[in-house]
C-alpha positions as CSV (number, residue, x, y, z in Angstrom):
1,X,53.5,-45.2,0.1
2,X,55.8,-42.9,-1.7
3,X,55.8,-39.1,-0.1
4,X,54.3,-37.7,-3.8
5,X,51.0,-40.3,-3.8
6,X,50.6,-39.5,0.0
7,X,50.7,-35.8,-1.3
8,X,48.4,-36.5,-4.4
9,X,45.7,-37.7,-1.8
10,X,46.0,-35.6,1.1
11,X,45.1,-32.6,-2.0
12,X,42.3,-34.8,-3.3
13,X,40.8,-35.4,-0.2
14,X,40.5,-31.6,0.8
15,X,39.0,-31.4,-2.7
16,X,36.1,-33.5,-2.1
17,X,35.7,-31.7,1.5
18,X,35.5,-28.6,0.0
19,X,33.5,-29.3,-2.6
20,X,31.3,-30.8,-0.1
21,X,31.4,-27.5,1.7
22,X,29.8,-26.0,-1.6
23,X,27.5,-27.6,-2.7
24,X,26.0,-27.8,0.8
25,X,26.2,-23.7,1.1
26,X,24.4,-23.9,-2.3
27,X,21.6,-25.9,-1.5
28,X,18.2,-24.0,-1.0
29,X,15.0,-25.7,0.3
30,X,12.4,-25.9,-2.7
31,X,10.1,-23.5,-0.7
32,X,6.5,-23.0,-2.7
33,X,4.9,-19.8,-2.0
34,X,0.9,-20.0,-1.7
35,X,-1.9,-18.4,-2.3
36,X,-4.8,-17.7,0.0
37,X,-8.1,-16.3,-0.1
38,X,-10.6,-15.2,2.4
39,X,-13.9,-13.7,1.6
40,X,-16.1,-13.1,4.6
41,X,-19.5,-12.4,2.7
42,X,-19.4,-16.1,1.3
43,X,-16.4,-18.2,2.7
44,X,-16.3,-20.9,5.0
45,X,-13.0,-21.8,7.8
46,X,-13.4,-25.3,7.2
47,X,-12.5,-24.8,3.0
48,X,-8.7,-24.8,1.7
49,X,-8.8,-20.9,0.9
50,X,-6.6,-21.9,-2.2
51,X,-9.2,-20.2,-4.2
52,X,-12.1,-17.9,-4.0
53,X,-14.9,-20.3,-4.3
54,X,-12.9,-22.3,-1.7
55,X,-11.9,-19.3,0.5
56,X,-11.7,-18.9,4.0
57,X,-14.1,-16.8,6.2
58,X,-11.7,-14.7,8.1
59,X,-8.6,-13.4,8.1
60,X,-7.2,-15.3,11.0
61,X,-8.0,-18.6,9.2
62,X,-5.5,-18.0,6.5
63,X,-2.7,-16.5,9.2
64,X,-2.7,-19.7,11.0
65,X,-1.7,-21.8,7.8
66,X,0.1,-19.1,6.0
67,X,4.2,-19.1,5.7
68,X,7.1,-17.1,4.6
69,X,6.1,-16.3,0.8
70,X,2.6,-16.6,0.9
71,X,0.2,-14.0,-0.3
72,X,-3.2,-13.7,1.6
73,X,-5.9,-12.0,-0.6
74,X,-9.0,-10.8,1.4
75,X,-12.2,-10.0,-0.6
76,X,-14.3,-6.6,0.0
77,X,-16.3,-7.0,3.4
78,X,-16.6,-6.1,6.7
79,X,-14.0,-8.1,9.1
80,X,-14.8,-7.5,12.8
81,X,-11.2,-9.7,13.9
82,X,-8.0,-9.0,15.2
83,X,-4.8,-10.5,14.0
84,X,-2.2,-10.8,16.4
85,X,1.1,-12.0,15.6
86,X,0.9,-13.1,12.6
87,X,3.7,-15.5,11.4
88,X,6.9,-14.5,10.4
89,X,8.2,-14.1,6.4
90,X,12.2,-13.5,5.2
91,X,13.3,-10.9,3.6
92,X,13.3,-12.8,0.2
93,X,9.9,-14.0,1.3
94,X,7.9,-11.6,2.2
95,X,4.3,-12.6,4.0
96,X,1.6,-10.5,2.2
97,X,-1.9,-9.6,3.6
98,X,-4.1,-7.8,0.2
99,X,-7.3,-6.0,0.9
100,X,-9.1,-6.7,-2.7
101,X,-11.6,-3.9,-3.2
102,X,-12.6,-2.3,0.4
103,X,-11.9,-4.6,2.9
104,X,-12.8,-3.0,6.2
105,X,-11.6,-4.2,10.0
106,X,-13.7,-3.2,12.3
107,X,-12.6,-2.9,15.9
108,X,-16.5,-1.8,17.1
109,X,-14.3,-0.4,19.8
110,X,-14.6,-3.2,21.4
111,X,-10.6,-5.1,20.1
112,X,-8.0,-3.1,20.7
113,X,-6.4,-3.5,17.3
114,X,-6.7,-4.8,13.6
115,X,-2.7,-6.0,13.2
116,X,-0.8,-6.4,16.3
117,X,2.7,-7.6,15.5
118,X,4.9,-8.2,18.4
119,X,6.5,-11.5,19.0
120,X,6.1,-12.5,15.4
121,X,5.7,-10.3,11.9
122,X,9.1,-10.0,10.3
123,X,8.9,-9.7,6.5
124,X,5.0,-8.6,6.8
125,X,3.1,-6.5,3.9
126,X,0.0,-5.2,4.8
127,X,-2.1,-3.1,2.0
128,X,-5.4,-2.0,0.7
129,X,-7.1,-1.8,4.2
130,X,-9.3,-0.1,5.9
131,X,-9.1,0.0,9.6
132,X,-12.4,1.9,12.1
133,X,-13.2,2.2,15.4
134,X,-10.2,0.4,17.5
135,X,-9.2,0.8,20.8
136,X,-6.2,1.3,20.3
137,X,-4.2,1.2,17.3
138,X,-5.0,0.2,13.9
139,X,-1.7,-1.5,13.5
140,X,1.2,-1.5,16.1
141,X,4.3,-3.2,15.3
142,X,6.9,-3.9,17.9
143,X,10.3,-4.8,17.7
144,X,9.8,-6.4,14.4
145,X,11.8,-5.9,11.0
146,X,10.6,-5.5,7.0
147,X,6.9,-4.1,8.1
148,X,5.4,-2.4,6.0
149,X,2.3,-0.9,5.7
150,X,0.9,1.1,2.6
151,X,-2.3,2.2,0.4
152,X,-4.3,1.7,4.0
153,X,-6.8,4.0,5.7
154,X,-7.8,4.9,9.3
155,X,-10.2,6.1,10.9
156,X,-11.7,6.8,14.6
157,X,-8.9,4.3,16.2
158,X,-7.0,5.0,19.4
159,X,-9.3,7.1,21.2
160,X,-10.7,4.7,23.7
161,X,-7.0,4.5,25.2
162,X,-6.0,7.4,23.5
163,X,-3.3,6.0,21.8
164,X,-1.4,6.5,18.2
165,X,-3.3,5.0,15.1
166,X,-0.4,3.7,13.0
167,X,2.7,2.8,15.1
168,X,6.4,1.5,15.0
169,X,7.9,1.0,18.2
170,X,12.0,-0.4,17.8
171,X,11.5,-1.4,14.4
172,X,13.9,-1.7,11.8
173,X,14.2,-1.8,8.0
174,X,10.1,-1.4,7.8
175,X,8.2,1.2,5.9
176,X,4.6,3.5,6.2
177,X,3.5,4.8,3.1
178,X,0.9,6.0,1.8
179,X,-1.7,5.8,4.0
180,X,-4.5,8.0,5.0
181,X,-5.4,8.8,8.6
182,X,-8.7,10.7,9.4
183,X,-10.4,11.4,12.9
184,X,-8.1,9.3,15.0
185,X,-6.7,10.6,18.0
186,X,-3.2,10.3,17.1
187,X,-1.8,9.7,14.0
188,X,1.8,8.3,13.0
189,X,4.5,7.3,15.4
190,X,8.3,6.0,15.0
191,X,9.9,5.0,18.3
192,X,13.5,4.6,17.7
193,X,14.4,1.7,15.7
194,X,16.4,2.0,12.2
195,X,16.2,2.0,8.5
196,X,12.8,3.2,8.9
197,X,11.1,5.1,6.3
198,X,7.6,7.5,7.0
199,X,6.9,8.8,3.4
200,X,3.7,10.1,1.7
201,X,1.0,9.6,4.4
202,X,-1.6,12.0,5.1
203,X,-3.3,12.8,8.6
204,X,-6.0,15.0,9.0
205,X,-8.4,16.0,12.3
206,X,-6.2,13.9,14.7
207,X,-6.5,15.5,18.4
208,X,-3.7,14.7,20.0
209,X,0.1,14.8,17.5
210,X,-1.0,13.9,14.1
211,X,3.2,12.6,13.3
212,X,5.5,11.9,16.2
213,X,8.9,10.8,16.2
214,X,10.9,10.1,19.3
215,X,14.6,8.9,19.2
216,X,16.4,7.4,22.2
217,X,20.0,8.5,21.0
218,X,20.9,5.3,20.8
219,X,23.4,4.4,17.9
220,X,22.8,5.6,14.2
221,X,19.3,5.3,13.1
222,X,19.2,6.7,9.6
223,X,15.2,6.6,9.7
224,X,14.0,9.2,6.7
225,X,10.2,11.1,7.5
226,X,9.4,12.6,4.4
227,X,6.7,13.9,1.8
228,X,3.7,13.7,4.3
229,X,1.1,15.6,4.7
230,X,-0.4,16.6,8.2
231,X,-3.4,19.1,8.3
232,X,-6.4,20.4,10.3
233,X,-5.0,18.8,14.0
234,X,-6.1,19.8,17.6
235,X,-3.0,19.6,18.8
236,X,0.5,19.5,17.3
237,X,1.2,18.6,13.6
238,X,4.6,17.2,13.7
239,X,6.4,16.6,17.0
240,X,10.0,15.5,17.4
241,X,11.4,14.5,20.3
242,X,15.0,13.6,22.0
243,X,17.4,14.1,19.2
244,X,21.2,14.4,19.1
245,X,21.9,12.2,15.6
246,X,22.3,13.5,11.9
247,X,21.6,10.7,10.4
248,X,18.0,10.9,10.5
249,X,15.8,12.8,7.8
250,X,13.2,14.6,8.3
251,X,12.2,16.8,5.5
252,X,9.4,18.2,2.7
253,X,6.8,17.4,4.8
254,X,3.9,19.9,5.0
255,X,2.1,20.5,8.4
256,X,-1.0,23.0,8.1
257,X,-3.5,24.2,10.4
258,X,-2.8,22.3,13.7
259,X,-2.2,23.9,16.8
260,X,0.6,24.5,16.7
261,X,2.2,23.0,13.3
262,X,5.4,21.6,15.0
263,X,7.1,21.0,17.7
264,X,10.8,19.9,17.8
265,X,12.7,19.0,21.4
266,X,15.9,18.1,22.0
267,X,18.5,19.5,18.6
268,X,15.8,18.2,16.0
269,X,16.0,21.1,14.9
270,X,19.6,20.1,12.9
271,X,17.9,17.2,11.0
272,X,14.0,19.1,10.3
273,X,15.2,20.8,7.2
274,X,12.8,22.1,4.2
275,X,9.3,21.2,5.6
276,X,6.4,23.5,4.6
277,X,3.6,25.0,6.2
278,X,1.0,26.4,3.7
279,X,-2.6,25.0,2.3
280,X,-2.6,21.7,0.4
281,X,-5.5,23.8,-2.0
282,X,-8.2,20.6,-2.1
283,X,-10.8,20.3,-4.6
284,X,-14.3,20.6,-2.6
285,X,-14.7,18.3,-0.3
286,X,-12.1,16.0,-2.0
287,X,-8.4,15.1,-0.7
288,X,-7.3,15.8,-4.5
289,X,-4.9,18.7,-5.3
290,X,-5.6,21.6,-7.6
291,X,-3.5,21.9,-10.5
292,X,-1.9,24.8,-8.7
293,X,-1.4,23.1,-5.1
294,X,2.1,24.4,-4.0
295,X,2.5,20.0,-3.0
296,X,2.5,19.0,-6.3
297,X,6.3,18.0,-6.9
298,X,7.3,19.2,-3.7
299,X,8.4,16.7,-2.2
300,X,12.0,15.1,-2.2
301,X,13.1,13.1,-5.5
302,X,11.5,9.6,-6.1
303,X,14.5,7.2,-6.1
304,X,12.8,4.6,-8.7
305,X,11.6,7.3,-10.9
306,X,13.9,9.7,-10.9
307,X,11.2,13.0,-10.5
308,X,10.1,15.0,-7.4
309,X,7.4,13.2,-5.2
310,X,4.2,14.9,-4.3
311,X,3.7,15.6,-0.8
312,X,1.0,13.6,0.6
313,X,-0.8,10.2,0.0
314,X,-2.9,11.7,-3.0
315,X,-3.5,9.6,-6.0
316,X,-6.0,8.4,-9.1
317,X,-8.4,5.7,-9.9
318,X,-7.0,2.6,-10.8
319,X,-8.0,-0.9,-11.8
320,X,-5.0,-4.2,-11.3
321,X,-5.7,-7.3,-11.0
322,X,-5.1,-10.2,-8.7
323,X,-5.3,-13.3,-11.6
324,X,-2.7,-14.7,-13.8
325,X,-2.3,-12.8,-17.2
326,X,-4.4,-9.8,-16.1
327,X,-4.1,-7.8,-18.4
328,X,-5.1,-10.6,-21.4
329,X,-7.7,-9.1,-23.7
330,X,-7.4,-5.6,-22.8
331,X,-6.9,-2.9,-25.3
332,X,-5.7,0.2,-25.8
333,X,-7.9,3.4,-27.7
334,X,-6.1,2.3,-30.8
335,X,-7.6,-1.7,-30.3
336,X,-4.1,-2.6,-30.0
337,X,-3.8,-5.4,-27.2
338,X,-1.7,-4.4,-24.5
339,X,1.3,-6.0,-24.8
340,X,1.4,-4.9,-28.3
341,X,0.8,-1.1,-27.0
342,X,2.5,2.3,-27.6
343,X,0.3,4.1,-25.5
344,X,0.5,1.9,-22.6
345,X,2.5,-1.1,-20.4
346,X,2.6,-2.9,-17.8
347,X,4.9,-1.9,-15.4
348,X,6.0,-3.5,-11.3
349,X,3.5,-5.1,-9.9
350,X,1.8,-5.8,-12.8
351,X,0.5,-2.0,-12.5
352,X,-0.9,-0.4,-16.0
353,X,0.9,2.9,-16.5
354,X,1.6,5.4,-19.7
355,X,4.4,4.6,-22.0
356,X,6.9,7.7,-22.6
357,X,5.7,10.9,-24.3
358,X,1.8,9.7,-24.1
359,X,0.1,12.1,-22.0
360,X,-3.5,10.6,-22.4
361,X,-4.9,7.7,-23.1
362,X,-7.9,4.8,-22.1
363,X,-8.0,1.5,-21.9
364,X,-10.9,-1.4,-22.2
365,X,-11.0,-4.5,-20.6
366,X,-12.9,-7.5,-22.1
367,X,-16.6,-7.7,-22.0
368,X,-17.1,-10.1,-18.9
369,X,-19.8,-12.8,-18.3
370,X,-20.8,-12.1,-14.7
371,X,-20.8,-15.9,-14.2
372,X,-17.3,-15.9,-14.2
373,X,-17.0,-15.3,-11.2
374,X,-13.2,-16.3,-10.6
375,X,-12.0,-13.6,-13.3
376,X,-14.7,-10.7,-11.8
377,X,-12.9,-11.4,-7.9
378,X,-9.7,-11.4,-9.3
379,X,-10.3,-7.7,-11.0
380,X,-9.6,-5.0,-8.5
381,X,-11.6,-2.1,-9.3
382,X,-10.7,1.2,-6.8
383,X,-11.6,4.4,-7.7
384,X,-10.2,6.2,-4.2
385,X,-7.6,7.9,-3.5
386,X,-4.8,5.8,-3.2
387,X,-2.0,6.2,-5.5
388,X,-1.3,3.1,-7.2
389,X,0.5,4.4,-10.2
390,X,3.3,6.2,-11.5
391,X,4.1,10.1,-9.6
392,X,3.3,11.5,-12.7
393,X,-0.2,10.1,-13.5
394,X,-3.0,11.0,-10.8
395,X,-6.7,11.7,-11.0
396,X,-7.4,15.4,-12.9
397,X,-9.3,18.0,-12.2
398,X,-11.6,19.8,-15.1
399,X,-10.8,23.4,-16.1
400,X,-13.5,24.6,-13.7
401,X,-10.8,23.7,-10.8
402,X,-13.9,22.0,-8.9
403,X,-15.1,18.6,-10.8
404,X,-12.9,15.5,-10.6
405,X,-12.9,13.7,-13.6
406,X,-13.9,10.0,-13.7
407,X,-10.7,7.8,-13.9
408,X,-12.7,5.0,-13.8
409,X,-16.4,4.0,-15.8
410,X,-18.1,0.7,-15.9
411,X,-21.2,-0.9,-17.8
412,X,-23.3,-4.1,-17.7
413,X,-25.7,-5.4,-19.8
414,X,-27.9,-8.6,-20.1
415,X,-27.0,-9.3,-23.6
416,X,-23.7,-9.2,-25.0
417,X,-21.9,-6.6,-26.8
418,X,-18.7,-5.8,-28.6
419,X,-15.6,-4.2,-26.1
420,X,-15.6,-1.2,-28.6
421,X,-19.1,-0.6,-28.7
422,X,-21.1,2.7,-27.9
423,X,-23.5,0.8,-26.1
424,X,-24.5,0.8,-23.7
425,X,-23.3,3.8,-21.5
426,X,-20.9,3.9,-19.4
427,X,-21.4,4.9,-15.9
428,X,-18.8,6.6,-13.3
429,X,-16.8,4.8,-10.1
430,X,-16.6,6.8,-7.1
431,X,-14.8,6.5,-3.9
432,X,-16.5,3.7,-1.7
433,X,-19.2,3.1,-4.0
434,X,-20.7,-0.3,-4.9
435,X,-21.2,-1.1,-8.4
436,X,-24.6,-1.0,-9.8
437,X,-24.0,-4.7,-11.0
438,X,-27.6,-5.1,-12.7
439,X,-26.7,-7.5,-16.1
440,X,-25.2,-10.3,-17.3
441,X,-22.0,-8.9,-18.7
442,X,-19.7,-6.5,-17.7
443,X,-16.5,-4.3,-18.9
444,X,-14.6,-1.4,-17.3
445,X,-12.8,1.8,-19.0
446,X,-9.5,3.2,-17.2
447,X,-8.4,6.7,-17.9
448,X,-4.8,7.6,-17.4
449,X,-3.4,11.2,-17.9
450,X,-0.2,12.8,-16.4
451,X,-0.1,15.7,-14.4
452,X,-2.1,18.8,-15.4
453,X,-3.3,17.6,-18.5
């Protein structure tokens, strides 16, 4: 063989291996992502859970089949379970647990916890839960990466073993936002770990620290505590503890009324910078802010948005939805269809927000037949306080400075009428009430108005 053909195929040959190499670093398993359900008033374990009318009854059903990618919706009830090491996602496919309406786990202080993620839990979501009366903690995740845990609320855990309510013990890359802690006897805890982020939680009437954050000194942890709100504690609002690294932030977070507000040990003092200590100025017996509270915008600048956060897990009525094409058939004051708006859109997550320069507006879902069940399960109605929207939309207060205003009405009738009709009236959602669900058809009204409007 001449020296220039032995050449030509020597070259051809490492071709073919490389291409090899290629198309073999390209090749992706054809992973499906599914959905479950679980619905504890009128599921069964023995059912696919692939949709409502074949959920699951509890939650632990649809953790033992559930992978990486797979969203688990749970239906408004009472859940007396715990669910311990749930399975693992990635971090391109995430595991998500979704409290639809109020989902409550109930410990009965009897289980020590409602999540317990040790062994297993990478690439979890948990949202839109309520957690009461556990042992120990209401979610503890250990040694685990991508948790996060947001829109969820707790109270009356840890005080059997008199432990913290909402904990990350060397974690990394995981988040806790959002949530609301009441009556538990500790509140938030980061243990080391990096990449960590505590941001817009409130914790109120916790008697031992309502926030703690202990750091080890062990490499660069770039963990950022911010924008929370910690009031009304028997002991101390925010404690830090064992610091010597400047790459953690902890800042704009406002500690009120515990005794004493902080406590910081060991040169926190170099990375506690801007955190405030005056009254959050409540509406009545509400967790929404005045017009005038000194936490609106106070916080430290929203990176997806751009505008100043506002300290604290505060937020607005809301309705989403958890079917395909959600927002189909809704319209806007002007009868314009969504998707055609200029008041409105649809923003991440499918989330309805105000378009640019609109400062006020309502929108009307379609007049539903109660019988259709699949679309009334699928529609998440939530008139607490959790801040599903934009920063800049939340619920208002009237001029009076003491009446919240209705983000949310709803009506039912047993005959059917137009989606732009006067009748018949509406009537007002509430924090944890039940829907007076008397008729056969049913349509909702969502408010949306930006700050101090």
């Amino acid at each position: 063989m001449k020296k220039t053909e032995s050449w030509f195929l020597e070259i051809n040959q490492r071709i073919k291996y490389l291409l090899l190499i290629i198309s073999c670093a390209l090749w992706v398993p054809n992973i499906v992502a599914i959905d479950y359900f679980v619905d504890a008033n009128s599921g069964d374990d023995i059912n696919d859970g692939l949709s409502w009318l074949t959920s699951f009854k509890t939650i632990n059903r649809a953790k033992a089949v559930s992978a990486a990618g797979d969203h688990i919706r749970v239906n408004q009830g009472i859940y007396y379970e715990e669910i311990i090491n749930p399975p693992s996602g990635t971090a391109l496919l995430l595991i998500t647990y979704e409290g639809i309406g109020e989902v409550i786990i109930d410990g009965q202080n009897l289980r020590d916890r409602g999540f317990y993620l040790s062994t297993s839990g990478n690439w979890t979501i948990i949202k839109n839960f309520h957690f009461q009366n556990c042992q120990r903690e209401g979610v503890l995740a250990v040694s685990r990466a991508g948790v996060t845990i947001t829109n969820c609320e707790f109270d009356n855990c840890g005080k059997i073993d008199q432990v913290t309510t909402l904990a990350l013990s060397s974690c990394t890359d995981s988040t806790l936002s959002y949530n609301r802690l009441t009556n538990n006897y500790r509140g938030l805890y980061n243990a080391s770990g990096s990449r960590n982020i505590i941001n817009r939680n409130t914790c109120l009437n916790h008697q031992e620290y309502g926030l703690e954050y202990y750091n080890d000194n062990n490499g660069t942890r770039n963990n950022k505590i911010t924008n929370n709100l910690v009031i009304n504690g028997s002991n101390y609002g925010i404690y830090l503890s064992s610091f010597n690294l400047s790459s953690d932030i902890v800042s704009r977070n406002n500690s009120y009324n515990n005794n004493p507000n902080w406590r910081l040990n060991g040169g926190a003092a170099s990375i506690f910078t801007d955190n405030l200590n005056v009254n959050p100025q409540f509406q009545g017996d509400t967790l929404f802010l005045s017009p005038t509270s000194p936490l609106i915008e106070a916080g430290t600048i929203d990176q997806a948005t751009g505008t100043l956060s506002t300290i604290g897990a505060f937020g607005v009525g809301n309705i989403s939805s958890n079917v395909a094409n959600a927002w189909n058939g809704w319209i806007d004051q002007s009868s314009n269809a969504i998707s055609a708006s200029a008041l409105v859109m649809v923003g991440a997550e499918g989330k309805i927000r105000l378009r640019d320069g609109v400062n006020e507006t309502a929108i009307l879902s379609p007049v539903i037949a109660k019988s259709d069940s699949q679309t009334l399960r699928g529609l998440h109605l939530d008139a607490s306080q959790a801040p599903h929207l934009q920063t800049t939309e939340k619920q208002v207060i009237d001029q009076d400075n003491s009446t919240i205003t209705p983000e949310i009405r709803y009506r039912f009738n047993d005959s059917i009428f137009s989606q732009t009709d006067t009748l018949p009236a509406w009537t007002s959602a509430f924090s944890g009430e039940r829907l007076n669900s008397s008729g056969k058809y049913f349509q909702a009204e969502l408010t949306l108005r930006k700050n101090g409007i």
